[in-house]
Kinemage of the C-alpha trace (Angstrom):
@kinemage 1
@onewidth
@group {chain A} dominant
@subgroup {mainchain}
@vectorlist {calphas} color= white
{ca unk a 1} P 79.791 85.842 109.076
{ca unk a 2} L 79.994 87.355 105.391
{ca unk a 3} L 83.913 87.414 104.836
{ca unk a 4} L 83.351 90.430 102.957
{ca unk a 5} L 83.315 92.259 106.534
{ca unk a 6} L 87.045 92.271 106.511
{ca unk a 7} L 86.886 95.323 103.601
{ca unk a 8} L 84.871 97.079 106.091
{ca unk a 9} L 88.396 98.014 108.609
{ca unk a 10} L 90.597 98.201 105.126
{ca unk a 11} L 87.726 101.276 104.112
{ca unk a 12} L 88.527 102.974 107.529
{ca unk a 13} L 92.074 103.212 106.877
{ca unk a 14} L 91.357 104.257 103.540
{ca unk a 15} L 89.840 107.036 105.060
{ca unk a 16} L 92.371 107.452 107.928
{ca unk a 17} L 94.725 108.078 104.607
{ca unk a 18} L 92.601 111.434 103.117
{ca unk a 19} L 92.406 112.922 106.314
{ca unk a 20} L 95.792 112.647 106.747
{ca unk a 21} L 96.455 114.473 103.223
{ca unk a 22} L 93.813 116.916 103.887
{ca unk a 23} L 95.469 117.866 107.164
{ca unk a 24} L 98.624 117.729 105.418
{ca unk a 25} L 96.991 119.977 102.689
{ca unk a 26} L 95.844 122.586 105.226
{ca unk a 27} L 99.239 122.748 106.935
{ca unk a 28} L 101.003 123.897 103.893
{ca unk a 29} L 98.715 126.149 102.996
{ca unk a 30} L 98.794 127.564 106.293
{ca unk a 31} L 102.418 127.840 106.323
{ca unk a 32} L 102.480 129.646 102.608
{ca unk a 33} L 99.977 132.003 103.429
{ca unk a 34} L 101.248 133.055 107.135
{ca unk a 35} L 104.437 133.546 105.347
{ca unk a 36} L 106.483 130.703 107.164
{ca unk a 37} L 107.403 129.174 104.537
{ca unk a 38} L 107.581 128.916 100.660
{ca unk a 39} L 106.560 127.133 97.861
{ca unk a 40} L 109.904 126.007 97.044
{ca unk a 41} L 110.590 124.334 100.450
{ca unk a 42} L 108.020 121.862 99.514
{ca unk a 43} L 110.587 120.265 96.688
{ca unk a 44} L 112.387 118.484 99.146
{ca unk a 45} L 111.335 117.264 102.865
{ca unk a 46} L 114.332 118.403 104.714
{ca unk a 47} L 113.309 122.106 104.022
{ca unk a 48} L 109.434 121.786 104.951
{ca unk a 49} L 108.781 123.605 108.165
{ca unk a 50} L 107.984 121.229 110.793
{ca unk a 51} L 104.383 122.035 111.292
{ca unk a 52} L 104.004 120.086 108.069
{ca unk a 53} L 106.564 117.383 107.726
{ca unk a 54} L 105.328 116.101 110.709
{ca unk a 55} L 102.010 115.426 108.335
{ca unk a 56} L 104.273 114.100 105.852
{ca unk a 57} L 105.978 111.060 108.076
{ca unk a 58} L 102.488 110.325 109.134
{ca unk a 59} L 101.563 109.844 105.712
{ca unk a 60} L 104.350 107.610 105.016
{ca unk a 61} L 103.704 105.555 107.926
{ca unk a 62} L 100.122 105.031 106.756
{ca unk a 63} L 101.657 102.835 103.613
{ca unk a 64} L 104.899 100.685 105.931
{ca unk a 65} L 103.547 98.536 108.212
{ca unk a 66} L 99.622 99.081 107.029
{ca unk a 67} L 100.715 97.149 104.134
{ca unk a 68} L 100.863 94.165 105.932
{ca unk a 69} L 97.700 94.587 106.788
{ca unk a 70} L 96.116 94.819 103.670
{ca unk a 71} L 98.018 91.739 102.705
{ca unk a 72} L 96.686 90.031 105.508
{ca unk a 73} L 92.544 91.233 105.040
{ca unk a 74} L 93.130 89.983 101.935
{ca unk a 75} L 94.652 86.582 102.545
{ca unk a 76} L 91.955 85.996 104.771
{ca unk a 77} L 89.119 87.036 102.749
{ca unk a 78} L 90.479 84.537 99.684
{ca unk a 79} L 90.893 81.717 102.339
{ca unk a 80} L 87.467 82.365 103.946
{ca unk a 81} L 89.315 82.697 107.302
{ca unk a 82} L 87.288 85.970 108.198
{ca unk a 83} L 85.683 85.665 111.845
{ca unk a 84} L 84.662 87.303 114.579
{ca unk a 85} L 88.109 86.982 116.180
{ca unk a 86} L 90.616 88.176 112.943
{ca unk a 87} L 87.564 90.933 112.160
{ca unk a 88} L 87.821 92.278 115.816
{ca unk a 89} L 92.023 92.390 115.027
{ca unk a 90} L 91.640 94.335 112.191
{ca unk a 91} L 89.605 96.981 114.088
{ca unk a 92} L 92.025 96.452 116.748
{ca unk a 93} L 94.727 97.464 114.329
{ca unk a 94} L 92.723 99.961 112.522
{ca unk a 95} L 92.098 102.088 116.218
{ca unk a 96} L 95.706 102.090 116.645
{ca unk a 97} L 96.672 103.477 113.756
{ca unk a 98} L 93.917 106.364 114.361
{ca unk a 99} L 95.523 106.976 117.680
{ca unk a 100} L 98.726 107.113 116.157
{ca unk a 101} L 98.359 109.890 113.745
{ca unk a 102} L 96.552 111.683 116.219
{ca unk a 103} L 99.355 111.385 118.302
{ca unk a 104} L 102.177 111.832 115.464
{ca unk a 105} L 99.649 115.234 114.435
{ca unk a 106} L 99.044 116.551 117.518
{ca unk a 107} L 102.219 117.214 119.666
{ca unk a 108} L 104.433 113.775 118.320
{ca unk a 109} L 104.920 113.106 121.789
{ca unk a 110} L 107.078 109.689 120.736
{ca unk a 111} L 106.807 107.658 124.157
{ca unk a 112} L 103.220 107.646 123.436
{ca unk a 113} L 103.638 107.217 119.407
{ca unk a 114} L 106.018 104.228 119.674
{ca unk a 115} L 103.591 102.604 122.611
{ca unk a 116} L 100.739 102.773 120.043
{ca unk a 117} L 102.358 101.884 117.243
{ca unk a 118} L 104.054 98.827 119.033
{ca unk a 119} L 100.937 98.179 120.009
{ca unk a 120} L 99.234 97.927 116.556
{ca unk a 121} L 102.255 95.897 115.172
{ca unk a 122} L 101.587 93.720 117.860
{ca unk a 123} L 97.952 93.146 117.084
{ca unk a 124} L 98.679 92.543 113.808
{ca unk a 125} L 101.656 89.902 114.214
{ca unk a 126} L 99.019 88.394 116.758
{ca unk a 127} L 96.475 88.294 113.650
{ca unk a 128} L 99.393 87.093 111.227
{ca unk a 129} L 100.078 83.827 113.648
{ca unk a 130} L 96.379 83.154 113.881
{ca unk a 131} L 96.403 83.067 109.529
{ca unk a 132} L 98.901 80.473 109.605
{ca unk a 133} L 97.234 78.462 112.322
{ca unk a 134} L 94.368 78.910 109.988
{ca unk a 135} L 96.101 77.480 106.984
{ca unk a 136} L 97.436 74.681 108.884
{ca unk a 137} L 93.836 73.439 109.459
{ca unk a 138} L 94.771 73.927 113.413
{ca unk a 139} L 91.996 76.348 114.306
């Protein structure tokens, strides 16, 4: 396996990230031009009508625990300890962020939010334990 295939998940997300700001993008426009809200709102997020903050917590969830993923591809491209197994994790993760900001963008219904993004953190603590097995020569 080329361990160059782990930049392949970290390019989804990248593009998980401008959809997220073009959404975002065509929120506030829509709010400015239908009149329900203002440019000035947009100075601070506690006056941003909902139908765009919403966008704006996704994006900032798309750089917390995401991070940690990127740290991770990377460790494991530098330590050649990309496989089939920590490649099919990344997707994993990658998936469940996608559902996530569908979810958080289409309704925020939060039951269903948190269960995805638990389950993503999950994947990706699963993928973080299998690293350090990896640099302990154990698998």
């Amino acid at each position: 396996m080329h361990q160059t295939a782990i930049f392949w998940p970290m390019l989804a997300h990248v593009l998980l990230v401008y959809i997220v700001y073009l959404v975002m993008l065509k929120r506030r426009y829509g709010a400015l031009k239908s009149g329900e809200a203002r440019i000035s709102q947009y100075k601070l997020r506690s006056t941003e009508p909902a139908s765009s903050v919403t966008v704006a917590n996704n994006l900032i969830n798309q750089f917390e625990l995401p991070v940690l993923f990127y740290a991770l591809c990377l460790a494991l491209f530098v330590t050649n300890g990309v496989n089939y197994l920590t490649l099919t994790l990344m997707w994993l993760f990658i998936v469940t962020r996608y559902i996530h900001a569908w979810v958080h963008l289409d309704g925020n219904y939060v039951p269903h939010r948190t269960g995805v993004f638990f389950l993503g953190a999950g994947v990706l603590l699963l993928a973080w334990i299998w690293f350090a097995l990896h640099l302990l020569g154990v698998v």
